[in-house]
N, CA, C and O atoms as a Tinker XYZ file with bonds, in Angstrom:
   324  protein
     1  N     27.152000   -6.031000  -17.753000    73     2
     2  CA    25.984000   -6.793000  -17.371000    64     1     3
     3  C     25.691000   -7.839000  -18.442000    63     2     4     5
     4  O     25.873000   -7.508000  -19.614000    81     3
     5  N     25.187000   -9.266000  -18.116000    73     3     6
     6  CA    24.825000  -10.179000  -19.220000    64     5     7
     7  C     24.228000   -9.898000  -19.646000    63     6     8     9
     8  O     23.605000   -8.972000  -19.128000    81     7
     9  N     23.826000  -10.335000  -20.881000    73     7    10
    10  CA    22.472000  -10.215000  -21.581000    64     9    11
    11  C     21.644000  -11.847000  -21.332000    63    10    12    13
    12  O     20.445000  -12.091000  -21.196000    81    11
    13  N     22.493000  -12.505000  -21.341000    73    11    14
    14  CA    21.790000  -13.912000  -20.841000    64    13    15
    15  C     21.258000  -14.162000  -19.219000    63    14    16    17
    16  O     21.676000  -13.419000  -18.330000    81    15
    17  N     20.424000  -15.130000  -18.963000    73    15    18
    18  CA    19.615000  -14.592000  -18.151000    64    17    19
    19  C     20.693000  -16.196000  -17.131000    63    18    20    21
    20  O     21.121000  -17.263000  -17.570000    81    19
    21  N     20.749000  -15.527000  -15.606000    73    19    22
    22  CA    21.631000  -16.561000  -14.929000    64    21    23
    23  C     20.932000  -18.081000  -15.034000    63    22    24    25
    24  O     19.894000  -18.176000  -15.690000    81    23
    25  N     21.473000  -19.224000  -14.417000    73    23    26
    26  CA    20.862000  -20.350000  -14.265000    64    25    27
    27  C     19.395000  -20.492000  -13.466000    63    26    28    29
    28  O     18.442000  -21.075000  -13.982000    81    27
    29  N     19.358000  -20.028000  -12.458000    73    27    30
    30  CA    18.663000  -19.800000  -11.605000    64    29    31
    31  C     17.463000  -19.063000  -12.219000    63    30    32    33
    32  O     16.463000  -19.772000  -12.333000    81    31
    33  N     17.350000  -17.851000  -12.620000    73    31    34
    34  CA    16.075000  -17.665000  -13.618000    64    33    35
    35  C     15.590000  -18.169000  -14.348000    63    34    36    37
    36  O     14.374000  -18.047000  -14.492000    81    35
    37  N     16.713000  -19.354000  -15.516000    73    35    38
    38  CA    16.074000  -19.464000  -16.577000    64    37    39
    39  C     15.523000  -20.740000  -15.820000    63    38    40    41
    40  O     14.372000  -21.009000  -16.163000    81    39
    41  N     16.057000  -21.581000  -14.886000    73    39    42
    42  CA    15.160000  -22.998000  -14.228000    64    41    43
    43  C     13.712000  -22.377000  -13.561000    63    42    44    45
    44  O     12.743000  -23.119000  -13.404000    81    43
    45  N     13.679000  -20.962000  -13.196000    73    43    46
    46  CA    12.500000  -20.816000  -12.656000    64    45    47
    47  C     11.282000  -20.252000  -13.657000    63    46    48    49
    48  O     10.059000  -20.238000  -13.521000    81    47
    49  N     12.063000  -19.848000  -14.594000    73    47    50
    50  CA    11.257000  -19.515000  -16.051000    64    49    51
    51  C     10.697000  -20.864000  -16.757000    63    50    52    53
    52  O      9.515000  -21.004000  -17.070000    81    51
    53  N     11.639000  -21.771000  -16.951000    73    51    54
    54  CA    11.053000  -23.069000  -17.361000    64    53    55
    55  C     10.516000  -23.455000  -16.545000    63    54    56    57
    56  O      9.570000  -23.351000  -17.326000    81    55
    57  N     10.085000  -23.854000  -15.640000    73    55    58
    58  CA     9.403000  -24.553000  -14.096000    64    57    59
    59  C      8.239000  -23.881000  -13.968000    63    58    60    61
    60  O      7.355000  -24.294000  -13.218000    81    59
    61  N      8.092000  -22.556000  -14.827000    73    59    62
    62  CA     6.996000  -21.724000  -14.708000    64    61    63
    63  C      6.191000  -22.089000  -15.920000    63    62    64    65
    64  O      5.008000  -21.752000  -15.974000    81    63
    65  N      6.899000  -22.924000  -17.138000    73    63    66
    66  CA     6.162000  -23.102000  -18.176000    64    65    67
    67  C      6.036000  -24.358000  -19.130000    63    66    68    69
    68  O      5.619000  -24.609000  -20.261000    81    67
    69  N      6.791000  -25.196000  -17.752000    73    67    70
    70  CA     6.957000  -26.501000  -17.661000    64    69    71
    71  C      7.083000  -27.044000  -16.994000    63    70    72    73
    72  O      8.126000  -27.685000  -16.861000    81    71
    73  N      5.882000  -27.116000  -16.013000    73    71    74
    74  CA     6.417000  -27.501000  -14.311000    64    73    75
    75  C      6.232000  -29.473000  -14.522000    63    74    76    77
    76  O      6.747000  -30.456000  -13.990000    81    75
    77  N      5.702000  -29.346000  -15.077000    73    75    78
    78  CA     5.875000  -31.642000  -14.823000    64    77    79
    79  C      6.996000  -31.881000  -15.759000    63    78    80    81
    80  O      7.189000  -33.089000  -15.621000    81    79
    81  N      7.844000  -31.452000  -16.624000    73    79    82
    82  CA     8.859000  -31.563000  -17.724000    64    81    83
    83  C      9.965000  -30.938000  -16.478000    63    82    84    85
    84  O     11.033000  -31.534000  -16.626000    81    83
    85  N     10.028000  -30.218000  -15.636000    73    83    86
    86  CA    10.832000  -29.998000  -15.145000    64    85    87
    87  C     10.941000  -30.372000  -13.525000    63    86    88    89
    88  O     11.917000  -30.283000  -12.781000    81    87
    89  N      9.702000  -30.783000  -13.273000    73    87    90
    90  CA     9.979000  -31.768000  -12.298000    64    89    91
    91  C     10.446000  -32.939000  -11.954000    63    90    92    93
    92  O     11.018000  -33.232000  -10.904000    81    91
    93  N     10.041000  -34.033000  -13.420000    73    91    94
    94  CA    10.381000  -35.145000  -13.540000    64    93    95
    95  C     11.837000  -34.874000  -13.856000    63    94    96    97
    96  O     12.407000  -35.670000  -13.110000    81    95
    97  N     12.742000  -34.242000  -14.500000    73    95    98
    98  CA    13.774000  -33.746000  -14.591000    64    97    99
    99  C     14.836000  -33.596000  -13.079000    63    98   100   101
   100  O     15.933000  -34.065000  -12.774000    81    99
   101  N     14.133000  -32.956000  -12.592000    73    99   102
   102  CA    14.776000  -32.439000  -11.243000    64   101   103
   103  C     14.496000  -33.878000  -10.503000    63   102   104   105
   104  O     15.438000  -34.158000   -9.763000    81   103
   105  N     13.647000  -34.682000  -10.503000    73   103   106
   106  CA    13.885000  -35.689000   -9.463000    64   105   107
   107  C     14.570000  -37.113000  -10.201000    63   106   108   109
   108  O     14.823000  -38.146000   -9.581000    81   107
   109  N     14.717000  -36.972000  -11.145000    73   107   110
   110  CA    15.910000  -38.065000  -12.003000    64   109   111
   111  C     17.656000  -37.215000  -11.800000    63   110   112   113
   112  O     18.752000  -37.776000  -11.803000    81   111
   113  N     17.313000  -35.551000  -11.622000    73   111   114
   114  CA    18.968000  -35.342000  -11.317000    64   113   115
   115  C     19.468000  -34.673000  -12.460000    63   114   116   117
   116  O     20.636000  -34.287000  -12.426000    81   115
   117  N     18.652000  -34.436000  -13.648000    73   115   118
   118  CA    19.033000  -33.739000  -14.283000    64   117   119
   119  C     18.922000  -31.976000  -15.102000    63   118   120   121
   120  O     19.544000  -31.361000  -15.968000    81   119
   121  N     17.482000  -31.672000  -13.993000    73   119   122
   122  CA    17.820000  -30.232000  -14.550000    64   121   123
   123  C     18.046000  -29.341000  -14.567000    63   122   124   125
   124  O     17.346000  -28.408000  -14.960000    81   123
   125  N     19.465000  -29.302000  -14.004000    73   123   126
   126  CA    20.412000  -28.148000  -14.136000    64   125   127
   127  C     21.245000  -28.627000  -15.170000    63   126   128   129
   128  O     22.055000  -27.740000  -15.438000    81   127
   129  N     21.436000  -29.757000  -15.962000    73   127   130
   130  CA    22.208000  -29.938000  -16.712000    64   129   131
   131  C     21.288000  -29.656000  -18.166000    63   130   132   133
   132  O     21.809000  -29.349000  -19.238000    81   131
   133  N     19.882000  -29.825000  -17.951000    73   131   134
   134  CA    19.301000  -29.628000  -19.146000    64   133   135
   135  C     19.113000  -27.836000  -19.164000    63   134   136   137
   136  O     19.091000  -27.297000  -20.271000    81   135
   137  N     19.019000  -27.222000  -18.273000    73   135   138
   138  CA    18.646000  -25.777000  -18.072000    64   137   139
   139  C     20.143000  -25.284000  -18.464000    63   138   140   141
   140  O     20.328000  -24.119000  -18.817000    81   139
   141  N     21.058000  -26.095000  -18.395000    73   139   142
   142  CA    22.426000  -25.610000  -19.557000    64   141   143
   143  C     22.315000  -25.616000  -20.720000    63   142   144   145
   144  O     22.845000  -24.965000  -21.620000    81   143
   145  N     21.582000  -26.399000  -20.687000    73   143   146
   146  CA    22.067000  -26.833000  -22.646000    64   145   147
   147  C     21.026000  -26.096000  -23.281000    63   146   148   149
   148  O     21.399000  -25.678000  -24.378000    81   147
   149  N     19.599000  -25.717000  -22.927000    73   147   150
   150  CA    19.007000  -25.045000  -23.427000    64   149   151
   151  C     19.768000  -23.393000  -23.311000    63   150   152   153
   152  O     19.757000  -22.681000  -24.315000    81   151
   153  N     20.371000  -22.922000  -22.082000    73   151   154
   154  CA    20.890000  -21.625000  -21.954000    64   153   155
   155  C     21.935000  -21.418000  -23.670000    63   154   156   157
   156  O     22.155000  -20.448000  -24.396000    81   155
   157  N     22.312000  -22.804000  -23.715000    73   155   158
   158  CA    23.245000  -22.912000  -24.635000    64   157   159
   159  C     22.771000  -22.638000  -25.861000    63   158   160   161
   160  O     23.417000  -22.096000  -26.757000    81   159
   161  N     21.884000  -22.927000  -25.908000    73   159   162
   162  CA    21.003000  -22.818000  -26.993000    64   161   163
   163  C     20.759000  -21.470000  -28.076000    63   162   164   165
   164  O     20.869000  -21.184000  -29.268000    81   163
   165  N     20.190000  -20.642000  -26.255000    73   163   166
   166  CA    20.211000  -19.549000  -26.896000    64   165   167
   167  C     18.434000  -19.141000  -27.051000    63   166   168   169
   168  O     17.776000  -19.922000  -26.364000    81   167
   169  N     17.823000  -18.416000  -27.572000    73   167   170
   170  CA    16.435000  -18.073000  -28.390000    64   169   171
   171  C     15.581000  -17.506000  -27.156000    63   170   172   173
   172  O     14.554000  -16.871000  -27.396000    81   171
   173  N     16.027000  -17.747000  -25.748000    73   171   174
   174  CA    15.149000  -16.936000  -24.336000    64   173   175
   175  C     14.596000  -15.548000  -25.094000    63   174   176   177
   176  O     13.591000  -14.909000  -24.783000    81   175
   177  N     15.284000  -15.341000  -25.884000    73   175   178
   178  CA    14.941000  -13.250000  -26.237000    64   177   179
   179  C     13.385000  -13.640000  -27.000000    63   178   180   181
   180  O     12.516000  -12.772000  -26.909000    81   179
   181  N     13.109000  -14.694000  -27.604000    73   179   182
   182  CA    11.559000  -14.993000  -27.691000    64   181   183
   183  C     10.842000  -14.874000  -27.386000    63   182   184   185
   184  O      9.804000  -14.561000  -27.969000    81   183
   185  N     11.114000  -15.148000  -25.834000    73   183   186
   186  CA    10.017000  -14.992000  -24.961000    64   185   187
   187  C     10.218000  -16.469000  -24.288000    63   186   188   189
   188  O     10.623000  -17.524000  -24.775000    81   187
   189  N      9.721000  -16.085000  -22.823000    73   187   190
   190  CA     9.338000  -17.265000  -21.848000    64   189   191
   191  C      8.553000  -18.426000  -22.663000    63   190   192   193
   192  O      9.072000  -19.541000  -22.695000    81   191
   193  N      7.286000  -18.196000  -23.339000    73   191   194
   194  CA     6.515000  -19.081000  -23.405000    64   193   195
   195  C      6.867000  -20.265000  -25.057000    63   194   196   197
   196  O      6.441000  -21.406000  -25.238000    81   195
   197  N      7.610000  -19.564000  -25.835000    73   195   198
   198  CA     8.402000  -20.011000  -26.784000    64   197   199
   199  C      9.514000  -20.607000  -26.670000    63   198   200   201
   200  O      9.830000  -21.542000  -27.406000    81   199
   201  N     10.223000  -20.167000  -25.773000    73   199   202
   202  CA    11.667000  -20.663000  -25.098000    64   201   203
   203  C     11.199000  -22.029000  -24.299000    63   202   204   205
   204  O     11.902000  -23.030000  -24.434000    81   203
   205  N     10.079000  -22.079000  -23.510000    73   203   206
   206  CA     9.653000  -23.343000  -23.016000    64   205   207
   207  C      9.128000  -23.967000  -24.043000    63   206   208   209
   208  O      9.914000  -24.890000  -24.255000    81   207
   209  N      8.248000  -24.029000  -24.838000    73   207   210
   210  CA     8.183000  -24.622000  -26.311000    64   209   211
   211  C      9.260000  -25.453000  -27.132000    63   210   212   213
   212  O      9.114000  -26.425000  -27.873000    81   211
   213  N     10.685000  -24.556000  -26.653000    73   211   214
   214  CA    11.196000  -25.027000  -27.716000    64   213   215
   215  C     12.309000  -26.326000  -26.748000    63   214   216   217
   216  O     12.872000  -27.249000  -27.336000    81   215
   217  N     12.412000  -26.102000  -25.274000    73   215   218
   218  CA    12.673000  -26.409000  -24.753000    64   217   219
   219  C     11.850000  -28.054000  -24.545000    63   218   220   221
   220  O     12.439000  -29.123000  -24.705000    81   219
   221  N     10.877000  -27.960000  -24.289000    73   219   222
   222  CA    10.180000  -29.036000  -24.481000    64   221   223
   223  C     10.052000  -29.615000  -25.823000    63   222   224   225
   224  O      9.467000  -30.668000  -25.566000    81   223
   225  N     10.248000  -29.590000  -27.223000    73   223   226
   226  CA    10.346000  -29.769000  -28.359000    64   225   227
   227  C     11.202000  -31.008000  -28.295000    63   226   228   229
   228  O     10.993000  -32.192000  -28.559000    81   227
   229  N     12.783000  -29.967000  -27.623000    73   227   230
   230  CA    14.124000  -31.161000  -27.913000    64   229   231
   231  C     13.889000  -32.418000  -26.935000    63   230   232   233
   232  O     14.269000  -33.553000  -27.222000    81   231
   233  N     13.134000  -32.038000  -25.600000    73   231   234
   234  CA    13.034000  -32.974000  -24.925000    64   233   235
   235  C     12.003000  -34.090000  -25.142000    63   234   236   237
   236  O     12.019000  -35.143000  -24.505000    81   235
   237  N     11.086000  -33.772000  -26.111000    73   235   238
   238  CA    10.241000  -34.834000  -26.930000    64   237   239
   239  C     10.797000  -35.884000  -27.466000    63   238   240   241
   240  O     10.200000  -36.656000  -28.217000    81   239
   241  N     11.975000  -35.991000  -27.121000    73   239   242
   242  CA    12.532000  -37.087000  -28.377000    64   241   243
   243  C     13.781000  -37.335000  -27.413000    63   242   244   245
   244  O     14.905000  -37.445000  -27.904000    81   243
   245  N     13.553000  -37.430000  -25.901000    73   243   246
   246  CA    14.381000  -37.992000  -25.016000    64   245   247
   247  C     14.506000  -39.543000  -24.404000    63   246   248   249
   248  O     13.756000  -39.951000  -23.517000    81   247
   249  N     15.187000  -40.059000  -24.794000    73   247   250
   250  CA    15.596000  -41.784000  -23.756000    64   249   251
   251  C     15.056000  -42.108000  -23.178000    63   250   252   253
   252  O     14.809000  -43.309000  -23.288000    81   251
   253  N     14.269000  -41.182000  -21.841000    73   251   254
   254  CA    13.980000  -41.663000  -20.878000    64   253   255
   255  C     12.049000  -41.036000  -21.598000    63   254   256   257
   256  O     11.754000  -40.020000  -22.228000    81   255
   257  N     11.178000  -42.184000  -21.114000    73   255   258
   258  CA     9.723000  -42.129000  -21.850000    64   257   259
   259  C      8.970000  -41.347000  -21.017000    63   258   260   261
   260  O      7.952000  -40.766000  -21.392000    81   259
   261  N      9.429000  -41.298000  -19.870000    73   259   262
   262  CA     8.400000  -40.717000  -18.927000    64   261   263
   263  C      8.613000  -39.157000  -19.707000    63   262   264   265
   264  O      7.811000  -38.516000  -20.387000    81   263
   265  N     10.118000  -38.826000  -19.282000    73   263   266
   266  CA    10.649000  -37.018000  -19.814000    64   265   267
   267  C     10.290000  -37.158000  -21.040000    63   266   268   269
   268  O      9.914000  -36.017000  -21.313000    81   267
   269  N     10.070000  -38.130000  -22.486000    73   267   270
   270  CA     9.719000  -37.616000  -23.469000    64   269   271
   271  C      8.350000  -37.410000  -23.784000    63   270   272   273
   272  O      8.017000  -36.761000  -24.775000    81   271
   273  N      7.062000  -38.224000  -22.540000    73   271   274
   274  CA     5.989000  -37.902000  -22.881000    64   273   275
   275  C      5.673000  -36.819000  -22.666000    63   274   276   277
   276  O      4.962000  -36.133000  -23.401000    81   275
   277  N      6.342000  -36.362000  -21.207000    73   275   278
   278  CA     5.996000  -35.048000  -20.258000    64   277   279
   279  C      6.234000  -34.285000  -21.290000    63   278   280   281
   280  O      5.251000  -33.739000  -21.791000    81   279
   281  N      7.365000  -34.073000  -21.797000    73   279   282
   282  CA     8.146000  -33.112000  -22.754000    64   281   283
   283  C      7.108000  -32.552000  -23.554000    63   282   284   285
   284  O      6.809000  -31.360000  -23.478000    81   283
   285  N      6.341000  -33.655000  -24.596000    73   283   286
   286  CA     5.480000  -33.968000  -25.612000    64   285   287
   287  C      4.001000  -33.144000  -25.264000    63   286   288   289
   288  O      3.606000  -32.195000  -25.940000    81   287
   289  N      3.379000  -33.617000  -24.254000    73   287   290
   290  CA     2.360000  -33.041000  -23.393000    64   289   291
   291  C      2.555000  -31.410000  -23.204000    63   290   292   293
   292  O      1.735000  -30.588000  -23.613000    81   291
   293  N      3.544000  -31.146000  -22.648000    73   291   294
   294  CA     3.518000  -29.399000  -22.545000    64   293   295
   295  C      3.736000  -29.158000  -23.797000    63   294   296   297
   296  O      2.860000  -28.545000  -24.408000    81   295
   297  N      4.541000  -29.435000  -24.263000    73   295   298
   298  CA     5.050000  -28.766000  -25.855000    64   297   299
   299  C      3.540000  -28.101000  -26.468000    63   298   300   301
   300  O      3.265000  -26.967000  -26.859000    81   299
   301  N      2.487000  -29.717000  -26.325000    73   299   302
   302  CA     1.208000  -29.053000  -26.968000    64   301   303
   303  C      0.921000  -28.518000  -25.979000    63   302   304   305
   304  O      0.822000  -27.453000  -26.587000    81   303
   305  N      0.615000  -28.164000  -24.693000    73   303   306
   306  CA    -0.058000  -26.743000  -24.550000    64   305   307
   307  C      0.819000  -25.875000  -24.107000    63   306   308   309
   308  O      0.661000  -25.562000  -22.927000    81   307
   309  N      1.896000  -25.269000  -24.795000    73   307   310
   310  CA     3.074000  -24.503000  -25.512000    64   309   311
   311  C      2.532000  -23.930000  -26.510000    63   310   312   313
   312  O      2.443000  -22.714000  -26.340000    81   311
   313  N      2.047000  -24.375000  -27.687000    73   311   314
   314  CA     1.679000  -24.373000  -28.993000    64   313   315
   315  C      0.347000  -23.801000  -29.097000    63   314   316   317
   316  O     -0.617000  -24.202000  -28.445000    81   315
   317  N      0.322000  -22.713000  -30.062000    73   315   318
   318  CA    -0.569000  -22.331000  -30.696000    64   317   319
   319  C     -1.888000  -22.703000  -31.176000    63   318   320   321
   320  O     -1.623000  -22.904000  -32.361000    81   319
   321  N     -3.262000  -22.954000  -31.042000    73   319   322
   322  CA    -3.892000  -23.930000  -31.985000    64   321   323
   323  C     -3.696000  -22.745000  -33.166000    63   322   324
   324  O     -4.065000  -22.958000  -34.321000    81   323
């Protein structure tokens, strides 16, 4: 059995804790390719709400302005005060 969690969970885990970061994503076409690279990543054993944190972190500092504001926006309410 994996210990990593399939594609399909971890897009519905992020979508659960980043739903405008992963919407704008999904309607530009890219997130199943970003829900790789974070799998790739690794750190899910954190927890959902950290794993989207950190997920939105890398995407803060993405090309496209719309995905890096969205990114930026959840990240802080991701975050701790």
């Amino acid at each position: 059995m994996s210990t990593t969690p399939d594609r399909a969970l971890a897009r519905n885990g992020l979508s659960a804790v980043c739903p405008l970061l992963t919407l704008a994503l999904d309607v530009r076409g890219r997130l199943e390719e970003e829900v790789e690279t974070q799998l790739a990543r690794g750190g899910w054993r954190a927890g959902l709400s950290e794993w989207g944190r950190e997920f939105s972190e890398r995407l803060a500092g993405d090309e496209d302005r719309l995905v890096a504001q969205l990114a930026a926006f959840e990240w802080l309410s991701l975050t701790p005060a």
